[in-house]
C-alpha positions in Angstrom: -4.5 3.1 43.1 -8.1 4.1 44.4 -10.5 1.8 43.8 -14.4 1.6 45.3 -14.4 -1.5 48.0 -14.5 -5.0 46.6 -14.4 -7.5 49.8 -13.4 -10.4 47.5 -10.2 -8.7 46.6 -9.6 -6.4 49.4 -10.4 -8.3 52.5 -7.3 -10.0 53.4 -4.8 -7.7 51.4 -3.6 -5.1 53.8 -1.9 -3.1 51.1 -6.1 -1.8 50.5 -6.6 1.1 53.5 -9.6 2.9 53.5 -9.1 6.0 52.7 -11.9 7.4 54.7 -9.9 6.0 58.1 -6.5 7.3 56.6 -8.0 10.8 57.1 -9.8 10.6 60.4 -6.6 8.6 62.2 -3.6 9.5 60.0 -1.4 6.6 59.3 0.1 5.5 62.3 -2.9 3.2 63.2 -2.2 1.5 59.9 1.6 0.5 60.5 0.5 -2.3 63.0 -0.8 -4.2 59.5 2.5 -4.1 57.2 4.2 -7.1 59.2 6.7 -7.6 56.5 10.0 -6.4 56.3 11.0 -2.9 57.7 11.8 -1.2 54.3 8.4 -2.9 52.7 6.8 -0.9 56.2 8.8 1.9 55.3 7.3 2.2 51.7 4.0 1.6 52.6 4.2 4.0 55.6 5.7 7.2 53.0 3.0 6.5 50.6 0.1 6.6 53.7 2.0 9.8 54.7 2.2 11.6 51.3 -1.8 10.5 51.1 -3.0 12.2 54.3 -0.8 15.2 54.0 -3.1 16.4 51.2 -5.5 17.0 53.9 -2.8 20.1 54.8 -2.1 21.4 51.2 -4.4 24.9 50.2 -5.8 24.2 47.0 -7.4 27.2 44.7 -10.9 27.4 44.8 -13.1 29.4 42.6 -16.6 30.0 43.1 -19.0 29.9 40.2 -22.3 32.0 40.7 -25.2 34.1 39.3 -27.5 33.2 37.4 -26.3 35.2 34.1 -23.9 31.9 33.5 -25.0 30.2 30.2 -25.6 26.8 30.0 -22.7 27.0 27.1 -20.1 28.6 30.0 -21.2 26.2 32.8 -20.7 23.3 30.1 -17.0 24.6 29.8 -16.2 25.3 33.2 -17.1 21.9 33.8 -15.5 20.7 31.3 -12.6 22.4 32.3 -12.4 21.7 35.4 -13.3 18.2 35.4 -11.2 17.5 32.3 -9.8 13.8 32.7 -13.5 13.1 33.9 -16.6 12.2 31.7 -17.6 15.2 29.4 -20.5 17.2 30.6 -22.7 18.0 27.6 -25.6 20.6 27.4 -28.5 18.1 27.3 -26.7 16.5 30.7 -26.9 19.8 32.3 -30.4 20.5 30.7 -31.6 17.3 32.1 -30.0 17.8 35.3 -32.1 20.8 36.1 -35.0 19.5 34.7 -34.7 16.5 37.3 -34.0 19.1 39.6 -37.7 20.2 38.7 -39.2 16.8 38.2 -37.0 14.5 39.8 -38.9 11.4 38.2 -38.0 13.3 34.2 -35.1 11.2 33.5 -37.0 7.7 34.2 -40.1 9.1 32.4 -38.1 9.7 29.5 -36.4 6.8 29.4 -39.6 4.5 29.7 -40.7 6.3 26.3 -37.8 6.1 24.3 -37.8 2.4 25.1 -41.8 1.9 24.2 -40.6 3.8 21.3 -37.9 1.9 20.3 -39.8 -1.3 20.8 -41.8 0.0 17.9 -39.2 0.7 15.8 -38.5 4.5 16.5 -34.3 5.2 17.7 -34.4 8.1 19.1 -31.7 9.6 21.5 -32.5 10.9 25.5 -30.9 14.4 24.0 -33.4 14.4 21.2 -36.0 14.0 23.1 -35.1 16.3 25.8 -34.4 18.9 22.8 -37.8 18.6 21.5 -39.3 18.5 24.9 -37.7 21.9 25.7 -39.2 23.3 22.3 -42.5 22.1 23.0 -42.2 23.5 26.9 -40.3 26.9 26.0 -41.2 27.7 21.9 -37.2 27.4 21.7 -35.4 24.0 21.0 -32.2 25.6 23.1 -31.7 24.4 26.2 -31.2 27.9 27.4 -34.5 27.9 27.2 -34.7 25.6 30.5 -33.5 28.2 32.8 -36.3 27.8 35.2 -35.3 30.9 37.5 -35.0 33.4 34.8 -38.1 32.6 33.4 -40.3 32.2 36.3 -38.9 35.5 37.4 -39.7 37.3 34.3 -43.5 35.6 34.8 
């Protein structure tokens, strides 16, 4: 199981090894900590050794470039590719470049849906990013925010 660091559950438990250590030492350094029996050590010490043999496996790598990608293709790739993950939609990527931009956007937005909804308006960060790409571009698209092709064409 990997799990971010929580000392009040980790800290005396030597069954939690940081990862990050696993790979710069290997596992040997670790065996000094499994002081129980010798086939509990030998479990432990297979499942430290399948971990850091990753580090030796080739895994496929395929590069995604140019800037003639959609923001529909790059939303599948990612998709895709990062499919047990959190679904990337096309506002997220739309307001990941406009942050890229305007790194303050998403907190800007944010502040005004809230004033908004604290007068009684619900409206949606995608909305608003879809009608603040309309106003920006004349499209409500958020091909519209490809900020290379456009200043390029400018």
């Amino acid at each position: 199981m990997f799990e971010f660091y929580a000392k009040t559950k980790m800290l005396d438990d030597v069954r939690w090894v940081n990862v990050t250590e696993l790979f710069k030492t290997g596992p040997v350094p670790f065996l000094s900590k499994f002081a129980g029996s010798p086939e509990q050590a030998n479990v432990y010490l297979d499942r430290l050794n399948r971990l850091w043999q990753i580090s030796e496996r080739t895994f496929h790598q395929e590069k995604i470039t140019g800037a003639n990608k959609s923001v529909d293709e790059v939303v599948d790739i990612f998709n895709r590719v990062n499919s047990g993950g959190t679904k990337l939609s096309k506002g997220d990527l739309a307001l990941a470049k406009l942050c890229a931009q305007w790194p303050e956007a998403r907190a800007a937005m944010r502040g005004y849906l809230s004033r908004w909804k604290e007068a009684g308006f619900d409206f949606s960060l995608d909305w608003l990013l879809r009608n603040t790409t309309a106003v920006a571009t004349g499209r409500s698209k958020f091909e519209a925010l490809d900020f290379e092709r456009h200043t390029s064409e400018t």
